[in-house]
N, C-alpha and C positions, 0 to 999 in steps of 0.2 A: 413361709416356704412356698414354692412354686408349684403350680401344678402342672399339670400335663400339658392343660389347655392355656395359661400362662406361656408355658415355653413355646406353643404353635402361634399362639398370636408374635411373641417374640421375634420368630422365625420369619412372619408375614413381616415384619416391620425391619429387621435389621437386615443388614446382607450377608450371607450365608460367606463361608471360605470358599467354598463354591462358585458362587458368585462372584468374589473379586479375583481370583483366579481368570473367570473367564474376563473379567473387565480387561486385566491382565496384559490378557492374551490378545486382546483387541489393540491395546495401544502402540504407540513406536516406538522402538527404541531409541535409546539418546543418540547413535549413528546415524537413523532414520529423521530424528527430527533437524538435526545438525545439518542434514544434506537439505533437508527441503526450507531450510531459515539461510542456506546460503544461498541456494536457488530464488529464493524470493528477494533479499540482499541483491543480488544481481541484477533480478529485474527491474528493484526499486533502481539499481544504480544504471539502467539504461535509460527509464521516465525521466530523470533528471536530470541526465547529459544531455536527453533531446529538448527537455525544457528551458537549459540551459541555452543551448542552442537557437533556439526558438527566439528567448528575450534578444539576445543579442544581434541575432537576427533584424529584430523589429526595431531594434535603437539603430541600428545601421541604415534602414529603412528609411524610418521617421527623421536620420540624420540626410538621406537622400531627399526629402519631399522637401524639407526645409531651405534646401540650396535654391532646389524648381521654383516654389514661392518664392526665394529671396530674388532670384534672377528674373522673374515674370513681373514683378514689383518693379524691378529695375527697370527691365524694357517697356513693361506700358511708361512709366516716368519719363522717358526718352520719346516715346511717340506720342504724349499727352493723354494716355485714359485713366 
């Protein structure tokens, strides 16, 4: 059987109704979370347009420099360097 002091140590160790109540009361609700996972969703989905961006960007680039080399290749060839 349990004693007094049983049930107080119990109390120190478990969490009260009390207690998850207030946890409860702390957390979001599903509308709250909903909104901030689509918020975040969005933002991930503008990193990604601009990363997007970005590579293709650099391929276009790096397709620019390669012509510059190829044509500077060319012209020393024509003038002997």
């Amino acid at each position: 059987m349990l004693t007094a002091g049983d049930i107080k140590k119990l109390i120190a160790v478990f969490a009260t109704k009390a207690d998850l109540e207030q946890i409860r009361s702390e957390m979001v609700t599903r509308v709250e979370f909903e909104e901030r996972m689509d918020y975040i969703v969005s933002m991930f989905d503008k990193v990604f347009g601009e990363l997007k961006f970005i590579r293709e960007d650099q391929i276009i680039h790096g397709e620019a420099h390669r012509k510059i080399k190829e044509e500077l290749h060319r012209i020393n060839a024509k003038i002997g360097l």
